[in-house]
Structure formats: C-alpha cells, structure tokens
N, C-alpha and C positions, 0 to 999 in steps of 0.2 A: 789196592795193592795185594790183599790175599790172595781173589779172585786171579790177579796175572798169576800172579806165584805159585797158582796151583794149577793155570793152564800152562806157563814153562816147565813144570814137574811133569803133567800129563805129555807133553812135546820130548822130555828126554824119554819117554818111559818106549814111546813110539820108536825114537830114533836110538837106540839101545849102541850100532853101531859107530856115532859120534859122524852122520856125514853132512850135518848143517841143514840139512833138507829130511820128511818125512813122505811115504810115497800111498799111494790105496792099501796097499798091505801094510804098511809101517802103521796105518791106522786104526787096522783089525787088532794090534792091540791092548785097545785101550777096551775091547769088550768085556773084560774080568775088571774093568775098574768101572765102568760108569753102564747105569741099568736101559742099555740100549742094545738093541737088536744089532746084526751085522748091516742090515737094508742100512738102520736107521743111521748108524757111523757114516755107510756111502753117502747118503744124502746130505752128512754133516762136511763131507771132506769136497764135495761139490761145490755145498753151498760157500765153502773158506775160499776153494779153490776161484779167486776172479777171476785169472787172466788166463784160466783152461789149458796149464802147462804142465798139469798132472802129477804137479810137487808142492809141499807146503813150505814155505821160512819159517822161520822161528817167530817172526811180528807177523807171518800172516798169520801162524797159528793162536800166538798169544791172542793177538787183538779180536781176531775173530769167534775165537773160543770161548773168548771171556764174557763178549757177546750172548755167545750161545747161552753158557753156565747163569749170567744172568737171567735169561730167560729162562731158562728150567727153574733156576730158585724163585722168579716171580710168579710162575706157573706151578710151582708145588706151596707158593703161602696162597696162592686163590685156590690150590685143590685144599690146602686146609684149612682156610677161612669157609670155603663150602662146604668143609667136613663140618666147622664148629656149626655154622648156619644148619645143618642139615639135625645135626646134635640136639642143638635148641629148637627146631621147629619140631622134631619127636619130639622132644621133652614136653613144648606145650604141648603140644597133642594129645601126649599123655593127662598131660594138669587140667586141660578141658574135658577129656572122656572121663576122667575123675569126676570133674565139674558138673557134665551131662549125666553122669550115674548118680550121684547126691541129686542133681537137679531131678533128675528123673523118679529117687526115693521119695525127695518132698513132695512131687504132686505125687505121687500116688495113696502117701499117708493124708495130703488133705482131700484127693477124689474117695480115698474110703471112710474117710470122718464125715463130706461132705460139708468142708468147709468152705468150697469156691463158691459158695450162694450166698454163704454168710461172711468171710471176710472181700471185703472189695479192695486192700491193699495188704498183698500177702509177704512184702519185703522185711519189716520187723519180725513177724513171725520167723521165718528163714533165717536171717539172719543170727537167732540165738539159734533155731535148729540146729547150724551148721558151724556154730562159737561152742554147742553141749558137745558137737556129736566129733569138733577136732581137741576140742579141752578136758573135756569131763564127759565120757560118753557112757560114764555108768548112769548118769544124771537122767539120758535122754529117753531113757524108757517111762519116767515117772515125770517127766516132762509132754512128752506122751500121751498118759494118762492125764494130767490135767487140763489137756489142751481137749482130749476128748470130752472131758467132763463140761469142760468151757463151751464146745462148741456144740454138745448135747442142749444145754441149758440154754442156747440162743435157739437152737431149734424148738424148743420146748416155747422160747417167748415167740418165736416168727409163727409159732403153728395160732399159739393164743391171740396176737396179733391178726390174723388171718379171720380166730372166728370174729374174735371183734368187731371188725372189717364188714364183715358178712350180715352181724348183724347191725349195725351201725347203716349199711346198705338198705337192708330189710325195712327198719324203720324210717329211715330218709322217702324210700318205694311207699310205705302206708303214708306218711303225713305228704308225700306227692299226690297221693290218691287223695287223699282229705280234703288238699288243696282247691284239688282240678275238681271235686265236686263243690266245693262252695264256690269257688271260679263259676261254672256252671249254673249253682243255684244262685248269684248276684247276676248272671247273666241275662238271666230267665226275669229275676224279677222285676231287670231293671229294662226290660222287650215290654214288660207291662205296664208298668209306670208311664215308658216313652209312649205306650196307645194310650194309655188313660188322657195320658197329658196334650196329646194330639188331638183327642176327641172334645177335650174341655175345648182347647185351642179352637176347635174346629166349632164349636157354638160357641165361642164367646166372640168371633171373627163374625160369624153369622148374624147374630146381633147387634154387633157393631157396626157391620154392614148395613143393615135394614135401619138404625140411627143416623149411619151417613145418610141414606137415603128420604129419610125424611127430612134431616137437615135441608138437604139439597133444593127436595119440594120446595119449603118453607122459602128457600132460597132463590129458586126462579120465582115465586110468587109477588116476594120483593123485587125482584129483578122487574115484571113485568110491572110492578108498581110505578118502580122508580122511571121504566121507559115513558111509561102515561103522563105523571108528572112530569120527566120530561121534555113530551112532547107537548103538553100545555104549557109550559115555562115557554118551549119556543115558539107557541102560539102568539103568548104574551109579550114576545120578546118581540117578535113580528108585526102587533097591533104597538108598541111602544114607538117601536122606530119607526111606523107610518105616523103614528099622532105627534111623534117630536119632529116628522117630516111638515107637517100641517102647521104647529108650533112655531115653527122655526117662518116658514111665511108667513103668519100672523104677525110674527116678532118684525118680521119686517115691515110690514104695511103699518105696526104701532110705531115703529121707529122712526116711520115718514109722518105718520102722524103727528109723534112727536116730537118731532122737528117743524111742523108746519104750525105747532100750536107753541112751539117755543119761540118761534120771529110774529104770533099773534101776540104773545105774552108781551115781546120784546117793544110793539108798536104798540099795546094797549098800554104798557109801562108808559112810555114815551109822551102818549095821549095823556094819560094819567097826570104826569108831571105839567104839563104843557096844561093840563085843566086845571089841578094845585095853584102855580104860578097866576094864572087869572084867577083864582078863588080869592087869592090872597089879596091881588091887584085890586079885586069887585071891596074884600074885606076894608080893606086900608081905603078904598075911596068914600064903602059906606061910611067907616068912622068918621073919614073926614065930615063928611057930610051931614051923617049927626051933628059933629060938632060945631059944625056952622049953623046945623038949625037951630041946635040950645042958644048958638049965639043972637 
C-alpha cells in the first residue's frame, strides 16, 4: 500500500494539471524527485506505456510504477548487501594481512633463533606468541629471551648429541674392524683345519682302502675255495646219483629174488609141515610098535 501511495503521489506530481492522463513531458517531472536521468524516465514511460498510445492512466502508472520502485528498492538492498559483502570481505582482508604480518613476525623470530630444526611442532609455541603479544605484549620481549635461552640450550644438546654420535660411530667403525679381522683370522684358520682334516681324511681313506683290499683277496680266495668244494660236492653228487642209479636195479633184481625165495620159503614151509605130520605119523606108529613089542 505505501509503494501505490507513493507511485499516486508521484502520478499527481506529473499531472500537476488535474487531466486524468500523464504525457512524455508530464514525465520529465519527476526528475527532481527520483535519481534518474531524463533517458532513463523515457525508458520508464515506454516501458508503462503497453498499448503505445503515448499516455499514462492513473493504474497504468500506479501499477506499473510500483513495479518499477520495487525493483529499484530490491536492487538498491543487493547494492547494499554488496556494500556490507564488500565491507566484510576488506575487513577480513584486513584481519588476514594482520594475520600474514604476525604470521610472518613469528617465522622470522624462529628463522633467526633457528628454531625450525629444533621445534618440529611450532603451533603451542605461536600460540602464546600471539595470546603475549595481543594480551600482555610488554611480556613478549622477556618471553623472547627465554625462548632464546630455551632454544640455545637445545642447540647446545643437538651439537653434544651430534659429537656423541660421531663418536659412538667411530667406535662402532673400530670394533667393525676388530670384527672383520677375527672374521678373517677364524677364517683362515678354519681353511686350515679343513686341509689338515682332508689330508688325515685322505690317508686314513687310503688305508682303509688297501684293508678293503685285502679283505677282498682273502675273499676271492675263499670264493675260489668254495667253487672247488663245490665242484667236488657236484662231482659227488654225480657219482651218488649214478651208484643210487645201480642201487636202485640191484634193489630190484633183490626184490625178485626175494620174492622167488619167499614162494621157496612158502613151499619149503609147506614140505616142512607135510614132513612134521609123517614125523609125527612114523613117531605115534613107532610107539605103538614098541608097545607091542614090550607086549
């Protein structure tokens, strides 16, 4: 409602006349009231103007105008939200180059203490730097001082360190050497040992040898014994089996024999019996006979 009520004020202001209508020039002026050029008015009364009949109404003006006014008051809060954006971006700018020039004080007071070889995290340090030197910056001079004294003193231990080092090296280098010559001197004497031990090796192998060796004799000697043996075993074995061959037909022509002298046996029995039986017959008649004669 304001925004119309100040585009109908700006429309009477035009139309001064009272003819219900405002014209190009009825437009011109509003130049002492709104911060626009003459150009920029015609561009405004064109752009109202729709229907290109080279007069305003009162709703065209309103409505259109109100348009406008809007748009300049949203385009003058983005020119001044760009101002405050623009404000704030100096400002940090500023709070950084501030930042970058302390930043830039600290390394230079530790590149000429020569602390960046001795501290390896230099953000606690900084940090009071930069809490003395926004709080208490009479402090920071005598903070200063002891940080120099502090960081003397660690160079004072990295140097002693260092000889330490050095000689701790040195001696490590000699008992290396000590080492590598008893290495060597075990080495050597254990090349000699290994000959000695190979040369025992080598005659007590050589003896051993010439022991197989006579074993061995001793051992065909027997060998050819036992072949001789044998071969007379199977001489014997060869004269057995022809006399158990000879044997063996003796055994027969005894077995016909005695068989021929077992049906003599068998008929002399026979006879035998058959001679008993008349012995007996002869006996029993001579008794009788006696007994007749006593009689």
């Amino acid at each position: 409602l304001t925004v119309l009520g100040k585009a109908y004020e700006f429309f009477q202001i035009c139309d001064m006349e009272g003819k219900g209508f405002i014209t190009r020039q009825d437009m011109q002026r509003l130049h002492p009231e709104l911060p626009l050029s003459l150009e920029e008015l015609e561009k405004v009364f064109v752009t109202l103007d729709a229907d290109g009949n080279g007069s305003l109404t009162p709703k065209e003006f309103t409505t259109g105008f109100s348009e406008f006014l809007l748009g300049q008051m949203a385009l003058k809060k983005e020119m001044w939200q760009s101002e405050d954006e623009t404000a704030c971006l100096q400002k940090r700018e500023k709070s950084m180059s501030d930042d970058e020039d302390e930043e830039q004080q600290f390394s230079n007071l530790m590149e000429r203490l020569g602390a960046k070889k001795i501290l390896e995290d230099e953000n606690d340090v900084k940090q009071l730097w930069l809490q003395l030197k926004k709080d208490e910056p009479h402090l920071l001079s005598n903070f200063e001082e002891l940080l120099a004294r502090i960081i003397a003193q660690f160079h004072e231990a990295d140097n002693e360190k260092n000889e330490l080092e050095c000689a701790l090296k040195k001696k490590i280098a000699a008992y290396d050497e000590e080492i590598q010559h008893l290495y060597e001197e075990m080495d050597e004497q254990i090349k000699k040992e290994k000959e000695q031990f190979i040369l025992k090796d080598t005659e007590r192998f050589q003896c051993y040898s010439r022991e197989l060796e006579c074993k061995l004799l001793l051992k065909e000697e027997e060998l050819e014994q036992l072949v001789q043996k044998q071969q007379k075993l199977e001489q014997q074995c060869t004269e057995l089996l022809s006399d158990k061959q000879e044997t063996k037909v003796e055994n027969s022509k005894l077995k016909l024999t005695n068989q021929e002298l077992l049906r003599d046996l068998e008929k002399t029995s026979h006879e035998l019996t058959l001679a008993q039986q008349q012995l007996l017959m002869l006996q029993d008649e001579s008794t009788r006979l006696h007994e007749e004669k006593e009689m």
